[in-house]
N, C-alpha and C positions, 0 to 999 in steps of 0.2 A: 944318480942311479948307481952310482958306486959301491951303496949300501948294499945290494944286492949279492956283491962276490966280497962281503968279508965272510973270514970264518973264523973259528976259534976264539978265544979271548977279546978279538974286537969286536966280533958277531955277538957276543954276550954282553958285553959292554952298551954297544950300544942299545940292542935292544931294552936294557936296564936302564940307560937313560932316557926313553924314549916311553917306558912306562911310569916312570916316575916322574918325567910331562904330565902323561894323561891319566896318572892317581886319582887326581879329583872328581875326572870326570867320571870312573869307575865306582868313582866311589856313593855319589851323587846321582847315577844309572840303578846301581843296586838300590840305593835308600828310595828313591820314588817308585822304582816297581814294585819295591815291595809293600810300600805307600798306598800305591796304587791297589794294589792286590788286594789289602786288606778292607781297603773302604768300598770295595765291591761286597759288602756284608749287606749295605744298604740297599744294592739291588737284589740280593736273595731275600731281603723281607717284601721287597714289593711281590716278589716270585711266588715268595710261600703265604703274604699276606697276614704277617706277624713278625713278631721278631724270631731272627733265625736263628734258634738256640741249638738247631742241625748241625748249620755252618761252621758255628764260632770255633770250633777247636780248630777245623779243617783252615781259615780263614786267620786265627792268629796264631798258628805254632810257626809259619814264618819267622814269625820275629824273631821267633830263637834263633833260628838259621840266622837272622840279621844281627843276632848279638854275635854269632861265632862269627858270621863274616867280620866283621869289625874289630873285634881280638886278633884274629888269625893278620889282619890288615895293618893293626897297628905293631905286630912282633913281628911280622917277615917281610919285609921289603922286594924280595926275588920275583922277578916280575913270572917267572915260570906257575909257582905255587899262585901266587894270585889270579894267573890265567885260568886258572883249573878252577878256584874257587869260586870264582868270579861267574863259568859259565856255569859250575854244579848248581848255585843256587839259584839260577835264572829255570835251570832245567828241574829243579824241585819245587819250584814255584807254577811252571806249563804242569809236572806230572799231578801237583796237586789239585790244580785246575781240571784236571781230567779226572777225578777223584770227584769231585764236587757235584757231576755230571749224574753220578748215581747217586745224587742226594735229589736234588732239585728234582722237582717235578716239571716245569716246563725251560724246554731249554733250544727254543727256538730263536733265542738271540745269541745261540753259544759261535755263531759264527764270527761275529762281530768280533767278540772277546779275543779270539784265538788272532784274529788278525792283529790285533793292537798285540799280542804278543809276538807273532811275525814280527811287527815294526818294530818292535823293540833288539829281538835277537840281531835281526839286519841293520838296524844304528849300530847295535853295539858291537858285532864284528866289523863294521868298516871302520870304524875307531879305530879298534884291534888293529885291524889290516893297515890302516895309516898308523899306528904309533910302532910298527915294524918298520 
């Protein structure tokens, strides 16, 4: 528990080596949600009962976000900036989820979705909060 009262220079320190532990797994969090996210295209065609030509932009500009994250990941190491980046695109990924909402027609299973996004944000701050 010691880690608790550093400050300054050892407080940054180790938090930096404590995110650079759990890089991978940050890393590997971001790529399957966003994985995940995308191949939910296939349940908008069973929704709309075609291919969903609606969805698809909404569905994969993600990736873009997944290329910057990934550039942005492999130039900066500081685990501050990656913190931020890390939850920005978890959180443009929920907002555009909610974007989708006024596309779809029936969205009586949208409860489900938002949970396994729960799950996700809650795995991925106790990470967080263990790799402090």
């Amino acid at each position: 528990m010691k880690f608790l009262f550093l400050r300054g220079k050892e407080r940054k320190a180790f938090l930096q080596s404590k995110y650079e532990y759990y890089s991978s797994f940050n890393k590997w969090s971001i790529i399957i949600g966003v994985a995940g996210y995308v191949s939910g295209i296939q349940s908008d065609g069973v929704i709309l009962g075609h291919f969903p030509w609606e969805t698809l932009f909404n569905r994969c500009w993600v990736l873009i976000l997944l290329l910057l994250f990934l550039t942005v990941r492999r130039i900066c190491k500081n685990y501050l900036v990656m913190y931020f980046v890390s939850y920005g695109i978890l959180f443009a990924v929920v907002l555009n989820n909610l974007w989708l909402l006024k596309i779809l027609s029936d969205t009586s299973h949208a409860g489900e979705g938002y949970m396994e996004w729960l799950l996700l944000f809650f795995c991925y701050n106790i990470c967080n909060t263990l790799s402090r």
